[in-house]
C-alpha distance (Angstrom), angle and dihedral (degrees) to the residues before:
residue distance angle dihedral
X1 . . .
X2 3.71 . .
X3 3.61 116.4 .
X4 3.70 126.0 -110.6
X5 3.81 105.1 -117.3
X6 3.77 131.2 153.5
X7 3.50 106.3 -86.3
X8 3.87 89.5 -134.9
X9 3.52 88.5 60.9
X10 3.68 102.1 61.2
X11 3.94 98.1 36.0
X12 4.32 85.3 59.1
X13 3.52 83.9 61.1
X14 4.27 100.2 33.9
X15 3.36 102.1 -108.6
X16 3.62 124.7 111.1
X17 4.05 125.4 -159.3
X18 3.49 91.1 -117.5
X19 4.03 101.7 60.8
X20 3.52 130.3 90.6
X21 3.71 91.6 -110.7
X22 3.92 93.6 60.7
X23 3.69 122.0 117.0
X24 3.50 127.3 -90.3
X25 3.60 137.3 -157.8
X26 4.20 137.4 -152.5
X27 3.48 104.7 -118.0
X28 4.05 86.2 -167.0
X29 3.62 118.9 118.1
X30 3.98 101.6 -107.6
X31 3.62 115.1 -106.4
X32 3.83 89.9 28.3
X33 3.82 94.3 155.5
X34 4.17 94.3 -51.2
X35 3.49 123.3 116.0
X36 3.95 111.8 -121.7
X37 3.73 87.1 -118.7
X38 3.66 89.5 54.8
X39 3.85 91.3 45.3
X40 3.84 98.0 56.1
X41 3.77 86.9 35.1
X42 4.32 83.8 61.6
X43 3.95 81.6 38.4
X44 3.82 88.5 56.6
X45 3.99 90.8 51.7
X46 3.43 97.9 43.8
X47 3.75 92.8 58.0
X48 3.46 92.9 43.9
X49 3.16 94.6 51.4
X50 3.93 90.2 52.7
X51 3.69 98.4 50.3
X52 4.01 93.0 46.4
X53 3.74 90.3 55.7
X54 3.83 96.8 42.8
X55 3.55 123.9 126.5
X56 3.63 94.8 -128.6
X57 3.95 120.0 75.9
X58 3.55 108.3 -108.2
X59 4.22 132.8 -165.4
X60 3.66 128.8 165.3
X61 3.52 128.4 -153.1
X62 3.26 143.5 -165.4
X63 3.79 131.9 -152.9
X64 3.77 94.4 -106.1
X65 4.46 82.1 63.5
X66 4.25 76.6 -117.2
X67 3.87 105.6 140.0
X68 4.23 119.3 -119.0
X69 3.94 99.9 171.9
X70 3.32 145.7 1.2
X71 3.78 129.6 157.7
X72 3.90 154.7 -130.9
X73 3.95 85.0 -93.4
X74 3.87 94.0 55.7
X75 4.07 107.7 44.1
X76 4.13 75.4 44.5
X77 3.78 95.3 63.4
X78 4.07 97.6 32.0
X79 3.87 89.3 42.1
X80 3.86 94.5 -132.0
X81 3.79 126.9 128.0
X82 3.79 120.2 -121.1
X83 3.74 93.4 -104.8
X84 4.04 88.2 56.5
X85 3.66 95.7 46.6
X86 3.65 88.6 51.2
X87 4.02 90.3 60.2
X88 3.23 90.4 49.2
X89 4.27 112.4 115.7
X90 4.08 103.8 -144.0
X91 3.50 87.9 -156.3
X92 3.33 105.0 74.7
X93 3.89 88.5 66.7
């Protein structure tokens, strides 16, 4: 189910209720037979899932230059596949 936000919130950011990259929330009562371990492990995926399939390009970096994310969006625009992003050193840049 999609989530009931303000529609001005999601259009300052791009995203409309309305595509498939809108937000979604569990209905489920928490604690409905899940561990909370398994719950914010779900959590983990869903947001994952939500930032690799988001319109924007996305990269995260840490202080090292070492790369921790970077989406669908991203190897889109530079033309790389994950695997050749991930060899790439930051650093140099």
């Amino acid at each position: 189910m999609v989530s009931s936000f303000q529609s001005s919130g999601l259009e300052e950011i791009g995203m409309c209720a309305d595509t498939p990259y809108a937000a979604t929330r569990d209905e489920s009562p928490v604690g409905r037979g899940r561990s909370a371990e398994a719950q914010i492990a779900e959590q983990e995926r869903q947001f994952r899932e939500v930032l690799e399939f988001c319109p924007a390009a996305l990269v995260i970096v840490d202080e090292d230059g070492r790369l921790l994310f970077h989406n669908a969006r991203l190897r889109e625009l530079l033309g790389y596949t994950a695997e050749e992003i991930d060899r790439i050193d930051t650093r140099m840049f």
